[in-house]
Structure formats: C-alpha cells, structure tokens
N, CA and C atoms as an extended XYZ file, in Angstrom:
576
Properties=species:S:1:pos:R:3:atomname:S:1:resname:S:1:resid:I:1 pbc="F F F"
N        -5.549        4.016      -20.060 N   UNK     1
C        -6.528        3.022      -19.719 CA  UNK     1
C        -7.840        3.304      -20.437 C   UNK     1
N        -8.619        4.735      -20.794 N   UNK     2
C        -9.383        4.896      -21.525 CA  UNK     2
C        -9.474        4.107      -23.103 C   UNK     2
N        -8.212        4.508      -23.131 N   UNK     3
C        -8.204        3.778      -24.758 CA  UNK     3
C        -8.020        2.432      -24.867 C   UNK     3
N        -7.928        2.236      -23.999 N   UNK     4
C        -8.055        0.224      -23.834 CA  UNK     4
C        -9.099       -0.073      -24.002 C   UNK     4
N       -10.021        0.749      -22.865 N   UNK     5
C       -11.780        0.612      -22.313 CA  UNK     5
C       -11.995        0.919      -23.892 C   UNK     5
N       -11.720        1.765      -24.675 N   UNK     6
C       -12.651        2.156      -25.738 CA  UNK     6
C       -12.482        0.910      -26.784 C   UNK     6
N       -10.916        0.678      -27.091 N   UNK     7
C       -11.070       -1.009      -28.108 CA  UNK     7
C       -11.454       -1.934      -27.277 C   UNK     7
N       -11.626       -2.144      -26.236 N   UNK     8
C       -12.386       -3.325      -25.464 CA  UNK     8
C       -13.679       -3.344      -25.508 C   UNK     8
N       -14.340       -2.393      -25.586 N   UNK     9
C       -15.631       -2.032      -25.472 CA  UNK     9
C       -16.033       -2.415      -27.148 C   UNK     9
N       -15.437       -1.489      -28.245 N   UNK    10
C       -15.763       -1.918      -29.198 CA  UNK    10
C       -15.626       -3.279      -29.819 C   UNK    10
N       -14.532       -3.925      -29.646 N   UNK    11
C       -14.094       -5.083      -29.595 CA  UNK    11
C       -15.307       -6.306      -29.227 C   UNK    11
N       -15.714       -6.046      -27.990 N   UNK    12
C       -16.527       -6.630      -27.248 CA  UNK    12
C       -18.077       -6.750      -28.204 C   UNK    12
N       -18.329       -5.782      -28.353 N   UNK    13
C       -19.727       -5.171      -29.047 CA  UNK    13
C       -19.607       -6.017      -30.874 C   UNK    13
N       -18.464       -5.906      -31.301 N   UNK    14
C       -18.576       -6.802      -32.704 CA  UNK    14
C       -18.791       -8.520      -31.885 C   UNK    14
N       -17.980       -8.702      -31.329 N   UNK    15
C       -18.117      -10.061      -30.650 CA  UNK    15
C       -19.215      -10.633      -30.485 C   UNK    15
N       -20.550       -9.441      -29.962 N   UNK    16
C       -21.726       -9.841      -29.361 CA  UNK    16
C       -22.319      -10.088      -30.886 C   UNK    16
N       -22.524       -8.853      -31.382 N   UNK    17
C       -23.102       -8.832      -32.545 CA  UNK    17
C       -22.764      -10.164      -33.795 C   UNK    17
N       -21.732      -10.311      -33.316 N   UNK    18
C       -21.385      -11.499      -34.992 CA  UNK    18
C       -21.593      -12.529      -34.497 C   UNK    18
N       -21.003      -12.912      -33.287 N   UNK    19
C       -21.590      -14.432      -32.713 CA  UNK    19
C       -22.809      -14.697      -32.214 C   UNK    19
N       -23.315      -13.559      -31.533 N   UNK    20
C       -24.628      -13.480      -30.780 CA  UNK    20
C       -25.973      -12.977      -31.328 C   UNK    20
N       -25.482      -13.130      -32.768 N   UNK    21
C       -26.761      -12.319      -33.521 CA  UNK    21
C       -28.094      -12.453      -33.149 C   UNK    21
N       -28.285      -13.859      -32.939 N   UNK    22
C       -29.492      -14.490      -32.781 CA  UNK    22
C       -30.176      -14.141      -31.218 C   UNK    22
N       -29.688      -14.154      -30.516 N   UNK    23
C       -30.003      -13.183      -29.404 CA  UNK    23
C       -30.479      -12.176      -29.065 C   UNK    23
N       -31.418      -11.141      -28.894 N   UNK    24
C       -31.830       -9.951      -28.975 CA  UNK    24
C       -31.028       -9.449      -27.893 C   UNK    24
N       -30.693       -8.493      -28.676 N   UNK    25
C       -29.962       -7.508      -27.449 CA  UNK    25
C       -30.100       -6.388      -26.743 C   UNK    25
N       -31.435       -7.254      -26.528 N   UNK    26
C       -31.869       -6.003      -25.049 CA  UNK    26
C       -31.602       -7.168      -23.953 C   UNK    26
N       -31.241       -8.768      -24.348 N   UNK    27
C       -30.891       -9.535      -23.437 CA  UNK    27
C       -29.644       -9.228      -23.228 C   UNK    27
N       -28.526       -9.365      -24.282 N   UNK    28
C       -27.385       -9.890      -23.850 CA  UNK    28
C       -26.699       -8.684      -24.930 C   UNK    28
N       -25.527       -8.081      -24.652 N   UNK    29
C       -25.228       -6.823      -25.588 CA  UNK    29
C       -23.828       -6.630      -24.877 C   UNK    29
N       -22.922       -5.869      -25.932 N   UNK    30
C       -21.535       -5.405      -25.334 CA  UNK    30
C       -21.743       -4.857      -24.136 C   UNK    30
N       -20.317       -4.761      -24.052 N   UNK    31
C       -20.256       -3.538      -22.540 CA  UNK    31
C       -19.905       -2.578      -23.579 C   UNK    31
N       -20.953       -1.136      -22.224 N   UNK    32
C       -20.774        0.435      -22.848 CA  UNK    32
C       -18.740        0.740      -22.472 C   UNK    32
N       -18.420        1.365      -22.875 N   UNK    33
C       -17.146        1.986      -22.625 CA  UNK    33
C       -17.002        1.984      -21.221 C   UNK    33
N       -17.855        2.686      -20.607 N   UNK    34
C       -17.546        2.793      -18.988 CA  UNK    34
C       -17.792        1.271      -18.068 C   UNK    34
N       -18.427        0.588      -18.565 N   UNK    35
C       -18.494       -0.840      -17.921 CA  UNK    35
C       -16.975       -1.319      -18.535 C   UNK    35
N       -16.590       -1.476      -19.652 N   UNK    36
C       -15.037       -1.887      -20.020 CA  UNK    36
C       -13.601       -1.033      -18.982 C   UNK    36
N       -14.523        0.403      -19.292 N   UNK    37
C       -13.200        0.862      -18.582 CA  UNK    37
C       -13.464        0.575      -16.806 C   UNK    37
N       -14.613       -0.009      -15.766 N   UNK    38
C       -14.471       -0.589      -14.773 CA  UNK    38
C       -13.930       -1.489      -14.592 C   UNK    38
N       -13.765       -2.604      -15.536 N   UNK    39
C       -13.695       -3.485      -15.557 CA  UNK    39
C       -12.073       -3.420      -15.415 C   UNK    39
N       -11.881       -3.059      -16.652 N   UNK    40
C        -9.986       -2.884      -16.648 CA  UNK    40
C        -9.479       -2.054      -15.517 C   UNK    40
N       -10.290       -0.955      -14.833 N   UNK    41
C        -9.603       -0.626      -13.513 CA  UNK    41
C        -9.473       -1.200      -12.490 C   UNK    41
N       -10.780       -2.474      -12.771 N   UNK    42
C       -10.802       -3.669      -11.267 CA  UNK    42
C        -9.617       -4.225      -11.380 C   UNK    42
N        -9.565       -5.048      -12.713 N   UNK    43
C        -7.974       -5.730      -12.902 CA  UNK    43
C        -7.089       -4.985      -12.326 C   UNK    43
N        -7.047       -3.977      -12.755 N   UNK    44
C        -5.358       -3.427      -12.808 CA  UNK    44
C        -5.276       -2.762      -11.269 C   UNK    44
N        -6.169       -2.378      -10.616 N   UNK    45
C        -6.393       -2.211       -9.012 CA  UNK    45
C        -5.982       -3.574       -8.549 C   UNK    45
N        -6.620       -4.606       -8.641 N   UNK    46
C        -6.439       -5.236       -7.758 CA  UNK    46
C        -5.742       -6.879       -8.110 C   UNK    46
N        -5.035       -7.007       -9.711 N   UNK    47
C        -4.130       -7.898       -9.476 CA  UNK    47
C        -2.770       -7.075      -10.441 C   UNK    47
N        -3.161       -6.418      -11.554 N   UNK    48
C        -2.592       -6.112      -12.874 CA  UNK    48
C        -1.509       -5.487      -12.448 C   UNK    48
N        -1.159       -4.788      -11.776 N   UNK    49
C        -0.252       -3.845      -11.400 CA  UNK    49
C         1.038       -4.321      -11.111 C   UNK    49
N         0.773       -5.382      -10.392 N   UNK    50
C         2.065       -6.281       -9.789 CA  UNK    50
C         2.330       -6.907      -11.229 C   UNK    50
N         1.911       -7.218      -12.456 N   UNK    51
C         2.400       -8.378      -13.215 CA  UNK    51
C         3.765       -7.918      -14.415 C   UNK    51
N         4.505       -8.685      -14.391 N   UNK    52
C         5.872       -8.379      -14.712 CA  UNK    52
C         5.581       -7.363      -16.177 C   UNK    52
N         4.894       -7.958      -16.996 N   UNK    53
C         4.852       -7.438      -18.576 CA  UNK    53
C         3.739       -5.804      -17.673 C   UNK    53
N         2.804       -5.815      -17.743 N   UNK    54
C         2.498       -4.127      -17.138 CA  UNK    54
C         3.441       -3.602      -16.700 C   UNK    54
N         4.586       -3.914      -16.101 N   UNK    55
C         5.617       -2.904      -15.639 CA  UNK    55
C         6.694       -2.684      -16.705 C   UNK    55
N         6.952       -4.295      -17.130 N   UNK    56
C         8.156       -3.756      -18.360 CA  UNK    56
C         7.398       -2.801      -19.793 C   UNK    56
N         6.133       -3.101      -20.029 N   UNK    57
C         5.899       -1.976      -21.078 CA  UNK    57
C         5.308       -0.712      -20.362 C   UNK    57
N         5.919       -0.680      -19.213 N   UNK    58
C         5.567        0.795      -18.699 CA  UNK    58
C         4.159        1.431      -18.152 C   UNK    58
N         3.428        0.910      -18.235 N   UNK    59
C         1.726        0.998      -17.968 CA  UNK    59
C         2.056        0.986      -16.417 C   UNK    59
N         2.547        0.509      -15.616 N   UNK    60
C         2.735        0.817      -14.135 CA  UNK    60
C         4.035        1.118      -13.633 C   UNK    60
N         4.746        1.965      -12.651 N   UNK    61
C         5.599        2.737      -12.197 CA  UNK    61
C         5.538        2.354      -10.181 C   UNK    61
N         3.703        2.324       -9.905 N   UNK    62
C         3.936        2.094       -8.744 CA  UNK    62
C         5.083        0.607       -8.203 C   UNK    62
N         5.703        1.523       -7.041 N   UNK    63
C         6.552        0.110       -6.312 CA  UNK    63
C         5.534       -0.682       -5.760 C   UNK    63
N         6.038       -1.568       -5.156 N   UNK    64
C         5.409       -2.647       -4.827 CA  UNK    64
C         6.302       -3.191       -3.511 C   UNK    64
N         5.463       -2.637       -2.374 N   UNK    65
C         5.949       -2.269       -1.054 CA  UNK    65
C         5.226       -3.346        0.310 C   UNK    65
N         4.079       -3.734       -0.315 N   UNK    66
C         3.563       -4.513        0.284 CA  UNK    66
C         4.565       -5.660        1.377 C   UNK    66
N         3.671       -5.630        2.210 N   UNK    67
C         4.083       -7.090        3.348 CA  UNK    67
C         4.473       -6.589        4.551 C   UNK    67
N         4.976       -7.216        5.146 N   UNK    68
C         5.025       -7.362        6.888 CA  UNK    68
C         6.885       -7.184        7.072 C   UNK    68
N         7.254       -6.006        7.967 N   UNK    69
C         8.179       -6.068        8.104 CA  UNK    69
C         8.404       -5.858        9.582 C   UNK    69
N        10.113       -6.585        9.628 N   UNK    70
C        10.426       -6.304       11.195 CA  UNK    70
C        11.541       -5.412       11.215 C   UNK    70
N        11.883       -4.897       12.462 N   UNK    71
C        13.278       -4.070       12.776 CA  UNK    71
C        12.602       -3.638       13.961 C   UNK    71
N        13.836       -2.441       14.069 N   UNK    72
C        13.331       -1.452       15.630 CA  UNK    72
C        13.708        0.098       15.411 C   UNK    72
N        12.729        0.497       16.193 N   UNK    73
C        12.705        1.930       16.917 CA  UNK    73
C        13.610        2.118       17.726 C   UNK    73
N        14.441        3.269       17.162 N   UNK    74
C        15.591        4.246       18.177 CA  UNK    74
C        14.590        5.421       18.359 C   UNK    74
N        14.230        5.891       19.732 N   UNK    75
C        13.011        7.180       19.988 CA  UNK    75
C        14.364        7.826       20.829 C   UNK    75
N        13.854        9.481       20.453 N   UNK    76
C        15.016       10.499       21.570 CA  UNK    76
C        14.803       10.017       22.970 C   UNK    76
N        13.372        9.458       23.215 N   UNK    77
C        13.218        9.309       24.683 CA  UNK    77
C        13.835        8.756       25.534 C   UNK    77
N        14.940        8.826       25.873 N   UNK    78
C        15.677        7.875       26.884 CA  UNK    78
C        16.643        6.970       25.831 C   UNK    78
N        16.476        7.357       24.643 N   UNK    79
C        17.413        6.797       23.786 CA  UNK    79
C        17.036        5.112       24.119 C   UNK    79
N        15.910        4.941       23.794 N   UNK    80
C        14.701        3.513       23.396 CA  UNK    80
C        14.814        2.788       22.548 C   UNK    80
N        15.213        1.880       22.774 N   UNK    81
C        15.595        0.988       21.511 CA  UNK    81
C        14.095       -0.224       21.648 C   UNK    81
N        13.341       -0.118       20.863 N   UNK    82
C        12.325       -1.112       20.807 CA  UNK    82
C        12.067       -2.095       19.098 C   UNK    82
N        11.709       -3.240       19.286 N   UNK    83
C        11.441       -3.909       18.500 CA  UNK    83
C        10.395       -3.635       18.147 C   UNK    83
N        10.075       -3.472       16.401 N   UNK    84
C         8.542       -3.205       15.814 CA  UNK    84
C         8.261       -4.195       14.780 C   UNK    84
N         7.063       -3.927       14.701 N   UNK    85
C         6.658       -5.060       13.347 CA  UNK    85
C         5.439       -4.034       12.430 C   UNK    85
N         5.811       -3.858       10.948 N   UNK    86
C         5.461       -2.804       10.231 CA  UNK    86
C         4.142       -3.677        9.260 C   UNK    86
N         2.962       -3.375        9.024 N   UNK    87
C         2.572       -4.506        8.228 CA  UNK    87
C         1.977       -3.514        7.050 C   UNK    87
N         2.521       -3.510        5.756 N   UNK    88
C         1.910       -2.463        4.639 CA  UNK    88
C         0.831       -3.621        3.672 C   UNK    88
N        -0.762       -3.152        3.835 N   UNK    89
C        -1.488       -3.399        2.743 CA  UNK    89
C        -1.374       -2.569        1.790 C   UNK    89
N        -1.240       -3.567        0.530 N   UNK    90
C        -1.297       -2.241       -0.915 CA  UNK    90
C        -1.828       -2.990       -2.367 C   UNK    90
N        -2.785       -1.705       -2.775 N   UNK    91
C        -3.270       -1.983       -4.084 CA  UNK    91
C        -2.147       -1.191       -4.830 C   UNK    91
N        -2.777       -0.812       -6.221 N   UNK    92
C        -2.398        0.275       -7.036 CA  UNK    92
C        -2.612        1.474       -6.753 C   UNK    92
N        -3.470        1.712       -6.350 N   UNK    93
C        -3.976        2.926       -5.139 CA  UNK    93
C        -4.000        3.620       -4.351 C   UNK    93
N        -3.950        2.786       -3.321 N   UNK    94
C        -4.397        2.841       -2.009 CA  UNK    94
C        -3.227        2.322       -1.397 C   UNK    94
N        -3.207        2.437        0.059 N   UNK    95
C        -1.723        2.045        0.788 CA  UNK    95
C        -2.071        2.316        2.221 C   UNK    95
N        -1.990        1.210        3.213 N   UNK    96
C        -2.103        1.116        4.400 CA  UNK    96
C        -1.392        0.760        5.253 C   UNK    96
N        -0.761        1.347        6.358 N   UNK    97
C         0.319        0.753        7.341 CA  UNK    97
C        -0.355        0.751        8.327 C   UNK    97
N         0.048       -0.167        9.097 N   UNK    98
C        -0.118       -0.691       10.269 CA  UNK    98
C         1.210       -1.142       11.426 C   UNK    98
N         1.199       -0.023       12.437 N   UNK    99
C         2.773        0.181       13.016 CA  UNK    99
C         2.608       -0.853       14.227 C   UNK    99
N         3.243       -1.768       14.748 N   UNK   100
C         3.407       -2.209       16.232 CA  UNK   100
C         4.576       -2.359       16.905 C   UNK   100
N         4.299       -1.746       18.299 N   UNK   101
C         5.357       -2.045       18.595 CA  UNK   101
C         5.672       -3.607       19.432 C   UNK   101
N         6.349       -4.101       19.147 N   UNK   102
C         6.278       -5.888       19.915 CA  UNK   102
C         6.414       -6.187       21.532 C   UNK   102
N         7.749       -5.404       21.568 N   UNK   103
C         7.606       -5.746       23.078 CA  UNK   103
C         8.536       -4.576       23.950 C   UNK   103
N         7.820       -4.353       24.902 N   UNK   104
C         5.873       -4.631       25.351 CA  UNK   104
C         5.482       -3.981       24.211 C   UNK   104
N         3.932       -4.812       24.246 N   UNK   105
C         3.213       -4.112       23.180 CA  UNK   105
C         2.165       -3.480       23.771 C   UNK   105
N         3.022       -2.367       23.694 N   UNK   106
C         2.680       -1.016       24.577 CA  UNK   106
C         1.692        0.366       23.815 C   UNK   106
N         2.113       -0.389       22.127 N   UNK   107
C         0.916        0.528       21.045 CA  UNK   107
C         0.950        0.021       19.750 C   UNK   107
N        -0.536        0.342       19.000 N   UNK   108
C        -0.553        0.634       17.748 CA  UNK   108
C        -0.555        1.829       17.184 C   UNK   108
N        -0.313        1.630       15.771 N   UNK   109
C        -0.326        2.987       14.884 CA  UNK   109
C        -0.796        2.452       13.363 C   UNK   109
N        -2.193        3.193       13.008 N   UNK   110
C        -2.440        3.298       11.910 CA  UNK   110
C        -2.213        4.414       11.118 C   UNK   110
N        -2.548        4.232        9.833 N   UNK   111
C        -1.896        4.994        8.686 CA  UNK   111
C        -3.371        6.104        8.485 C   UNK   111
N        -3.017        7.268        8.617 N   UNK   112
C        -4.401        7.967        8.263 CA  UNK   112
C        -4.614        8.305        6.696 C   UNK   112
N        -3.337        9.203        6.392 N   UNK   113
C        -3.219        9.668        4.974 CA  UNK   113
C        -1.232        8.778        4.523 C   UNK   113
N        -1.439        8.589        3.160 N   UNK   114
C        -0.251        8.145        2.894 CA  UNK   114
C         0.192        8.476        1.234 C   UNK   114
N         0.941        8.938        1.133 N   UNK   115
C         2.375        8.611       -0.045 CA  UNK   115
C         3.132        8.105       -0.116 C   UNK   115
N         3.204        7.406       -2.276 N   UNK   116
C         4.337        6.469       -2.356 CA  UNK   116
C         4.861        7.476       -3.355 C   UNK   116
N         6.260        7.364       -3.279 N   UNK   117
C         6.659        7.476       -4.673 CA  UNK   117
C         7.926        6.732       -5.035 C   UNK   117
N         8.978        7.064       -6.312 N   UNK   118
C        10.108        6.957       -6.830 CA  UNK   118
C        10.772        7.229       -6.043 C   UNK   118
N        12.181        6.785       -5.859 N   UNK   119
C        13.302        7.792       -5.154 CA  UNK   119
C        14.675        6.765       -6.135 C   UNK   119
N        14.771        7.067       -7.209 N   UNK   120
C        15.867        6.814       -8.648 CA  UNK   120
C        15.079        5.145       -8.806 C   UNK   120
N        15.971        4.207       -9.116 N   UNK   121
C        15.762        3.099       -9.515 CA  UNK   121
C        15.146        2.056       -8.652 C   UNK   121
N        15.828        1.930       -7.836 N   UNK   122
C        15.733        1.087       -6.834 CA  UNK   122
C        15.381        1.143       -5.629 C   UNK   122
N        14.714        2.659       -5.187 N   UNK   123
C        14.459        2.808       -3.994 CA  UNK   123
C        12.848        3.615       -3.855 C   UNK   123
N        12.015        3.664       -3.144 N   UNK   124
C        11.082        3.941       -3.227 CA  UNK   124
C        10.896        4.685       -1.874 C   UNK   124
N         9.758        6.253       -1.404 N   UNK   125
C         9.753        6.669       -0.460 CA  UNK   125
C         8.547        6.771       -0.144 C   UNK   125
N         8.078        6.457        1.222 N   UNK   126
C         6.827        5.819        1.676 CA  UNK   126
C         6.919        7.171        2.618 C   UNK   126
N         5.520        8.025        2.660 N   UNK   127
C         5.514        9.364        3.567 CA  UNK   127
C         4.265        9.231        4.427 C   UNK   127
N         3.847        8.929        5.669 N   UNK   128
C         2.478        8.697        6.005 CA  UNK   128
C         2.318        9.672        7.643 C   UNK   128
N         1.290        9.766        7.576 N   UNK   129
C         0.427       10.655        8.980 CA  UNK   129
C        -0.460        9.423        9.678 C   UNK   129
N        -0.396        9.332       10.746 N   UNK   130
C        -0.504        8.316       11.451 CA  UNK   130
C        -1.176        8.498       12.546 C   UNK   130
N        -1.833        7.665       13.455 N   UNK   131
C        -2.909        8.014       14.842 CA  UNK   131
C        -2.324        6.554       15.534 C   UNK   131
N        -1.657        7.129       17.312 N   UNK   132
C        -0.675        5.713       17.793 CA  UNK   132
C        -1.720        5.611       18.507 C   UNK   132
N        -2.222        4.778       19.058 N   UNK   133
C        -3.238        4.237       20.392 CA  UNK   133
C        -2.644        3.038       21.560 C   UNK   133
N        -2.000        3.797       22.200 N   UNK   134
C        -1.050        2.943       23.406 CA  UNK   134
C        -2.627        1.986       24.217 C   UNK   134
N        -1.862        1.387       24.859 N   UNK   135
C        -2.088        0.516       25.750 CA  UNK   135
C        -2.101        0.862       27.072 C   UNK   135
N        -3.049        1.054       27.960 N   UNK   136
C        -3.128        1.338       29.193 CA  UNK   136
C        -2.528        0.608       30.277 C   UNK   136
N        -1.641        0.230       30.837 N   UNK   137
C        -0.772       -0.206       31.884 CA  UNK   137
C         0.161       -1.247       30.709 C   UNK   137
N         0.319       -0.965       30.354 N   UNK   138
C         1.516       -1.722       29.071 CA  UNK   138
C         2.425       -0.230       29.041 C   UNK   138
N         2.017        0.367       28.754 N   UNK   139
C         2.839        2.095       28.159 CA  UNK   139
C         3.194        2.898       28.999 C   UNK   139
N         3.986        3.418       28.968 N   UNK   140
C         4.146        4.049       30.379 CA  UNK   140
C         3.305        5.307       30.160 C   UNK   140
N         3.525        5.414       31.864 N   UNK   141
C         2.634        6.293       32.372 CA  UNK   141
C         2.296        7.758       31.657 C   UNK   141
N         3.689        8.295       30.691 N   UNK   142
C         3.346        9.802       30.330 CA  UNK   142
C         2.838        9.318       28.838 C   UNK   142
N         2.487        8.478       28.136 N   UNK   143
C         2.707        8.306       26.680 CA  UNK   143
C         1.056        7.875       26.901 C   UNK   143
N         0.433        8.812       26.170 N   UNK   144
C        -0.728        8.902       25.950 CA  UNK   144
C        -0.864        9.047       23.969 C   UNK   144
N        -2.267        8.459       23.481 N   UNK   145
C        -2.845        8.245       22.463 CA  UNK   145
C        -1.829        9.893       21.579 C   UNK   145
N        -1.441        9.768       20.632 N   UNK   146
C        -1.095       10.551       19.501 CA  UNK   146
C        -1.058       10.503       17.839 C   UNK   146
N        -0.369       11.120       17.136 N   UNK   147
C        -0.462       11.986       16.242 CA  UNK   147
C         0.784       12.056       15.863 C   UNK   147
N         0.901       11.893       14.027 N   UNK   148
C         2.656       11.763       13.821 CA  UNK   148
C         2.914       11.546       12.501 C   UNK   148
N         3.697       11.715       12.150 N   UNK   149
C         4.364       11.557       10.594 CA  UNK   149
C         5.809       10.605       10.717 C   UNK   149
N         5.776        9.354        9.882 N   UNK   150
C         6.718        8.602        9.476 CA  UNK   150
C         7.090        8.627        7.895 C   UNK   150
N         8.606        8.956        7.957 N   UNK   151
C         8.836        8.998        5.916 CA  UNK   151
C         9.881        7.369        6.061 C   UNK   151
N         9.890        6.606        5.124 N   UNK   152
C        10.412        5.559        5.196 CA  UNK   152
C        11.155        5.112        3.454 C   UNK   152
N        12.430        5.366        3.669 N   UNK   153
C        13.325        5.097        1.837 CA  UNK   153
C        13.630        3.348        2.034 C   UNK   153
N        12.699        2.885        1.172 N   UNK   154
C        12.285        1.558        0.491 CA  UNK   154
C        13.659        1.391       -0.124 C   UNK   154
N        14.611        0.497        0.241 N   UNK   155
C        15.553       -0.203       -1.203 CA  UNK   155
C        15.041       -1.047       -1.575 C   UNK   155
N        14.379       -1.394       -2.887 N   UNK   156
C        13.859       -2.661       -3.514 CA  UNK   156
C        14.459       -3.414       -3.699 C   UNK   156
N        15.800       -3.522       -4.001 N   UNK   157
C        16.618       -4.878       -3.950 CA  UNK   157
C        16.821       -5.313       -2.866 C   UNK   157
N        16.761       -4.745       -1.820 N   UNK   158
C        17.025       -5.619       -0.377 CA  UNK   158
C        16.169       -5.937        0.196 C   UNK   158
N        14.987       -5.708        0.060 N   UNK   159
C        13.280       -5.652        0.844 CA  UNK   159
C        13.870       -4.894        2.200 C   UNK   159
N        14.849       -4.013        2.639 N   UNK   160
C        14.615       -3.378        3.697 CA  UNK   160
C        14.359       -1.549        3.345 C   UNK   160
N        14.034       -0.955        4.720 N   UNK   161
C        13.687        0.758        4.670 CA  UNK   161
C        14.510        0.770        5.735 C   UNK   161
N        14.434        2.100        5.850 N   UNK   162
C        15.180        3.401        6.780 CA  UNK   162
C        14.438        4.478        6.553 C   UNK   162
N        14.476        5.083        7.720 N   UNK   163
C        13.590        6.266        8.217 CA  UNK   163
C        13.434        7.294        9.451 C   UNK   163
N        12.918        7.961        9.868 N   UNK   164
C        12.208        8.439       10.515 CA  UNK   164
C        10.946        8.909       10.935 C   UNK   164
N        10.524        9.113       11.959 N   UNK   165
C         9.287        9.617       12.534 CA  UNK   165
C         9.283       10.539       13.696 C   UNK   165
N         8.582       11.425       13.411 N   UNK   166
C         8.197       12.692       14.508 CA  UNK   166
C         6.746       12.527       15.148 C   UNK   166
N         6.176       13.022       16.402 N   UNK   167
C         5.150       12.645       16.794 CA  UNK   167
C         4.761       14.192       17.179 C   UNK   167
N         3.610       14.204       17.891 N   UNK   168
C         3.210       15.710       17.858 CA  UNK   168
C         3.425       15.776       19.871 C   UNK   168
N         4.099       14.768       20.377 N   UNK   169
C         4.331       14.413       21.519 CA  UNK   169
C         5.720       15.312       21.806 C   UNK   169
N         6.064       15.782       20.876 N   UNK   170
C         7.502       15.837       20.508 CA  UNK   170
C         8.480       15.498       20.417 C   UNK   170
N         8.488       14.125       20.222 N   UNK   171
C         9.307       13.052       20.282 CA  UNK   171
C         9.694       12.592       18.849 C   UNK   171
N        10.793       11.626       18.694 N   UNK   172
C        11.035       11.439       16.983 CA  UNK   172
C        12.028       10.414       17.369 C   UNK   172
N        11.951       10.046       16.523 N   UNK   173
C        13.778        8.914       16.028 CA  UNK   173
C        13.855        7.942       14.763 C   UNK   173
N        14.315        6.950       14.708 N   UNK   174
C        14.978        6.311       13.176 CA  UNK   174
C        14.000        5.170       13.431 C   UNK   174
N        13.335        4.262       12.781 N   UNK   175
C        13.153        3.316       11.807 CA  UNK   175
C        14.538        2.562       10.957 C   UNK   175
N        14.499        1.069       11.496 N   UNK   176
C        15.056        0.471       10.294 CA  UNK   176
C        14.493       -1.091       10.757 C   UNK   176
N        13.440       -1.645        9.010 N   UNK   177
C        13.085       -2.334        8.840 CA  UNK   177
C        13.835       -3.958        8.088 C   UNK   177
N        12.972       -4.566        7.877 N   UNK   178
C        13.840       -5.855        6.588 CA  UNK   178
C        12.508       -6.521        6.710 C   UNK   178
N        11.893       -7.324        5.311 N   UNK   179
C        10.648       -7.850        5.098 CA  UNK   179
C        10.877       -9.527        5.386 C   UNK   179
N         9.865       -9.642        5.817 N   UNK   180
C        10.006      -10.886        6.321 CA  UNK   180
C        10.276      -11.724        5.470 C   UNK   180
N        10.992      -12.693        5.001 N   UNK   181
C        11.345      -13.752        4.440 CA  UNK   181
C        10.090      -14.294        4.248 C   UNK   181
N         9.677      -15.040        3.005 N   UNK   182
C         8.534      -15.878        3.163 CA  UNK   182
C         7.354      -15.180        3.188 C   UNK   182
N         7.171      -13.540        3.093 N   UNK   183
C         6.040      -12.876        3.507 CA  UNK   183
C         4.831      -13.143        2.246 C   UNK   183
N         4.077      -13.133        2.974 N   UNK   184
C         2.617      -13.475        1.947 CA  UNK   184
C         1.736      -12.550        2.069 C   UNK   184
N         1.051      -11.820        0.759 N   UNK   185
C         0.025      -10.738        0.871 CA  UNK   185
C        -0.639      -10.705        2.235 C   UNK   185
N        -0.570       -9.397        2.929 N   UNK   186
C        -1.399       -9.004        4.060 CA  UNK   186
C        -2.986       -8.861        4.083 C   UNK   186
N        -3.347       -8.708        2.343 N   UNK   187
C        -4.670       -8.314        2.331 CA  UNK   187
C        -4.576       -7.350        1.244 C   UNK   187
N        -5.610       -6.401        1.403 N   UNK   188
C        -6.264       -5.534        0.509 CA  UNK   188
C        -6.443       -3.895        1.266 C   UNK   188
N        -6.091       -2.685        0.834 N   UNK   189
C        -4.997       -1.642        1.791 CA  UNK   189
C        -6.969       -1.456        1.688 C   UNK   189
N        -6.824       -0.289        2.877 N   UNK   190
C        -8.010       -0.135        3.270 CA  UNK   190
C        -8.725        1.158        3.193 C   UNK   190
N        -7.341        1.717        3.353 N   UNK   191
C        -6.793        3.415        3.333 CA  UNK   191
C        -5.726        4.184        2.588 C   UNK   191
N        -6.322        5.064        2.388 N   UNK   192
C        -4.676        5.420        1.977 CA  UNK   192
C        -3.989        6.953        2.210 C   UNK   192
C-alpha cells in the first residue's frame, strides 16, 4: 500500500502542476505521500477490501464474515438447547460480535478482543473474548454477568459456522450458526 501512496502521490503532484499551473500552490498542491497513503487506507478499510478484483490480484486475503446470523446454543448446563442470533460488524480491520440469546432473552455478549483468520480455502476461523451481561429476572437465578472465549470455523460456501465456547462460569458447549438469507451490512465493527 506504501507504494501505491508513493505513485499516487507523485502522480497526483504532476497532475497539479501541469494542469494547475496557474494556481499558486500554496493554494491548491498535490497530496504529500502520507495524505495519499490515508487516503488509500480509508478506501481499502472501509469499502476496497470486499471488491472482487482486490481479492483476485491478491492485495486482500481477509474473509469476509460479516452479517447477522441465526442457530442455537447446546450449554453443559442441563444440556440447554437455546436459540441465538450472532450479529458480526466488519471492516478490513477491525471485527465485532455481538452474541444474543433470543428466547428468553435472558443475555447479551459483546466481543472484547477478536481474531480472524484462514482455515485452507473455504473456511475461515473467528477466535473472540467476550463480556455476557444477563438480564435480571429473565436469567436464571445462578447466571450472573461473565467472561468467555468463543472460536467459531466459518465455511464460506455455505454462510454457516460451528463452534464452541467456554465461560469463566465454567460452563461451555457448541455453537452452530447459518447467515441470514437476504442479510444486509450490520454497520461499521467498532472493536476488535
């Protein structure tokens, strides 16, 4: 990306100069290198990443994990089968989950720290540390506010995951998601 910023920058600067001669340029003047190379990191942060040609000539690798998914929670606790709804904001960057559980909606869970990576072609592995904040007479009585790690293997051809999660409650069990049909950007990740 530097060396983009640097022929963009120069690029830019003949541009000013040959068309804009007449202009003094303490008004109007190229961008320095580091204004080019912001510029190309805004793009590529926040639309470039997703676009088909950046990925086929290789310039991006991140998956593209984004959107709102449903499935359910199997927990050891009583062997719990609950319905969740998973909602991932994501730049190039940055990466935010947002865990609920539906019914009862007895808690949330945000994403504190998170990892994406590869896992071969088609599958991608999502690793995050998380803070749950139950619901007071929704949750039962022993399940108080916690602390926890969810890893989640992305198949990209199917838009669904599989997983697990451990809590510091000492509790754990499986994850299995599928993206909503029809899903439309959640936003802009907040955290990562």
């Amino acid at each position: 990306m530097a060396a983009l910023a640097t022929l963009l920058a120069i690029a830019m600067a003949w541009v000013f100069e040959t068309w804009l001669s007449s202009v003094p340029s303490w008004i109007v003047s190229g961008p320095t290198v580091a204004g080019a190379f912001g510029a190309c990191y805004w793009l590529m942060e926040a639309h470039a990443w997703r676009w088909p040609i950046v990925r086929k000539l290789g310039l991006v690798d991140t998956p593209d994990i984004e959107g709102v998914y449903i499935g359910k929670l199997v927990s050891s606790y009583n062997s719990t089968d609950l319905p969740i709804r998973v909602c991932i904001d994501q730049t190039w960057t940055r990466i935010a989950v947002r865990f609920e559980v539906v019914e009862p909606e007895s808690s949330v869970s945000h994403s504190i720290t998170a990892g994406l990576s590869l896992a071969g072609h088609t599958h991608a592995r999502l690793t995050y540390t998380y803070r749950n904040q139950t619901r007071p007479g929704v949750a039962e009585g022993d399940m108080k506010d916690h602390d926890g790690t969810a890893e989640l293997l992305f198949d990209l051809s199917r838009d669904s995951a599989r997983g697990r999660y451990y809590n510091l409650r000492g509790r754990q069990g499986s994850l299995t998601l599928t993206r909503e049909l029809g899903d439309v950007s959640t936003g802009h990740a907040g955290a990562s």
